[in-house]
Backbone bond lengths (Angstrom), bond angles and torsions (degrees), N, CA, C in turn:
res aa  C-N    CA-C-N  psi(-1)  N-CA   C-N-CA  omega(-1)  CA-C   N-CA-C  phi
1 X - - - 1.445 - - 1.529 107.86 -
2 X 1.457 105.14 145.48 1.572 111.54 -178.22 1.333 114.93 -49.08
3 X 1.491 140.67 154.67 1.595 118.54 145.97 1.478 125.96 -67.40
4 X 1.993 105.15 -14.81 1.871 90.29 156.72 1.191 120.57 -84.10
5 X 1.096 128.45 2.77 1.689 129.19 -171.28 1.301 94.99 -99.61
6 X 1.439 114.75 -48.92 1.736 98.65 169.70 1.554 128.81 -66.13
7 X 1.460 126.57 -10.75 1.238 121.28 -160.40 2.024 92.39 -108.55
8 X 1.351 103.28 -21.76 1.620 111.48 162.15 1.634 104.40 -74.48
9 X 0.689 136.02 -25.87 1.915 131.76 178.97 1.541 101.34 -78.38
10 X 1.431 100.63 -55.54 1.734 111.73 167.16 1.480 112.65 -23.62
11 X 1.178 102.63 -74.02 1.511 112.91 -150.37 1.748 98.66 -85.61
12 X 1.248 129.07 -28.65 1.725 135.84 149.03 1.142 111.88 -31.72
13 X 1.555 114.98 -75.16 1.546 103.91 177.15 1.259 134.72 -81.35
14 X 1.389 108.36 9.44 1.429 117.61 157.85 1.358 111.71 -69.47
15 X 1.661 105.25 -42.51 1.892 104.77 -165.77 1.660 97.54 -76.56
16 X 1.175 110.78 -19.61 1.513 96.32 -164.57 1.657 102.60 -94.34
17 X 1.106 105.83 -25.48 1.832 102.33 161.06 1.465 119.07 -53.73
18 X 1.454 126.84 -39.98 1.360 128.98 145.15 1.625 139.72 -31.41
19 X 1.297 107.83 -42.20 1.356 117.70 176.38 1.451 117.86 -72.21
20 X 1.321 126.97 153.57 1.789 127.73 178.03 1.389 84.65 -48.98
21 X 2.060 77.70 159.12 1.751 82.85 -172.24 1.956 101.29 -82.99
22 X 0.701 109.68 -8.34 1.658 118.80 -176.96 1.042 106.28 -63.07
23 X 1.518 129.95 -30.57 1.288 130.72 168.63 1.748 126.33 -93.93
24 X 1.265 101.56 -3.36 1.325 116.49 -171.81 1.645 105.18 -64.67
25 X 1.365 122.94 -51.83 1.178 120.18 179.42 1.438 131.67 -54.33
26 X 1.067 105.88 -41.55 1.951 123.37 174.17 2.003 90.78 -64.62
27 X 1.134 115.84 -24.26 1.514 115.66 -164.97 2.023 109.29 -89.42
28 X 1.107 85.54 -44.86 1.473 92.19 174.87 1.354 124.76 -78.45
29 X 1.597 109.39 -19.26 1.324 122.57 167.29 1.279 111.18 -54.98
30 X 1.042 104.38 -58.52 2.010 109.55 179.93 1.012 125.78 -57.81
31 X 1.494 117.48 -21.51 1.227 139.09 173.48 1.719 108.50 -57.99
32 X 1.393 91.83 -57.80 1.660 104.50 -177.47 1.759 107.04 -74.96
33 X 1.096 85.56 -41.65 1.963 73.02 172.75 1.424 124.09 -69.84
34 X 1.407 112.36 -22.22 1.850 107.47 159.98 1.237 122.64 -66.65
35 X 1.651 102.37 -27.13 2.125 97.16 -171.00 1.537 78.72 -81.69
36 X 1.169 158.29 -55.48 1.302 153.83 -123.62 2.117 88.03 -87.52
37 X 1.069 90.73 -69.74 1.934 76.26 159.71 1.076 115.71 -25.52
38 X 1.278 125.34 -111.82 1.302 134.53 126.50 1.605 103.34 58.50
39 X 1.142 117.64 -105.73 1.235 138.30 -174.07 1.572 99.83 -54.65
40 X 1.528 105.31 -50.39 2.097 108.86 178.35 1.596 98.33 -37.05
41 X 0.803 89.78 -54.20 2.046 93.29 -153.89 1.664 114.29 -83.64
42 X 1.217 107.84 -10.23 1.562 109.70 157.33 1.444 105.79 -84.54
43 X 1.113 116.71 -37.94 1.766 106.02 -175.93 1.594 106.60 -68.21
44 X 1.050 128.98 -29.01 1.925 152.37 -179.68 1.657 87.84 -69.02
45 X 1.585 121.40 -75.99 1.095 101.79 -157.07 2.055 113.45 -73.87
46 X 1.083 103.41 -16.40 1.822 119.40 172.67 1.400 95.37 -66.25
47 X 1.293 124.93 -70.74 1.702 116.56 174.85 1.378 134.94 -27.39
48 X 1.759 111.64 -37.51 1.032 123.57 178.28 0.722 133.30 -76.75
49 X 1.085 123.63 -29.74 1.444 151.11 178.20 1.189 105.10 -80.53
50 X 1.685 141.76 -61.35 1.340 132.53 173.74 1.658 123.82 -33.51
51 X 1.520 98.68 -36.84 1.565 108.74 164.08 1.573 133.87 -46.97
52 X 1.662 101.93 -35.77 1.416 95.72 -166.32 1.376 94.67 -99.30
């Protein structure tokens, strides 16, 4: 992982540790669905490449 992608996760779950906790979950979710992007599309673009 990048060191800006980590220091953007950083500072995310910092803000979302801030928020009521009632909202925390819908917050951290998104969190995980960007690294899960994230991670999709490095394995997509690593795949592709093994090909040629």
């Amino acid at each position: 992982m990048s060191e800006d992608l980590t220091q953007q996760v950083k500072e995310e779950v910092a803000r979302v540790s801030a928020l009521p906790l009632e909202e925390q979950p819908t917050a951290f979710a998104a969190i995980r669905d960007q690294l899960e992007r994230t991670l999709n599309s490095d394995e997509d673009s690593s795949s592709s490449r093994q090909g040629e």
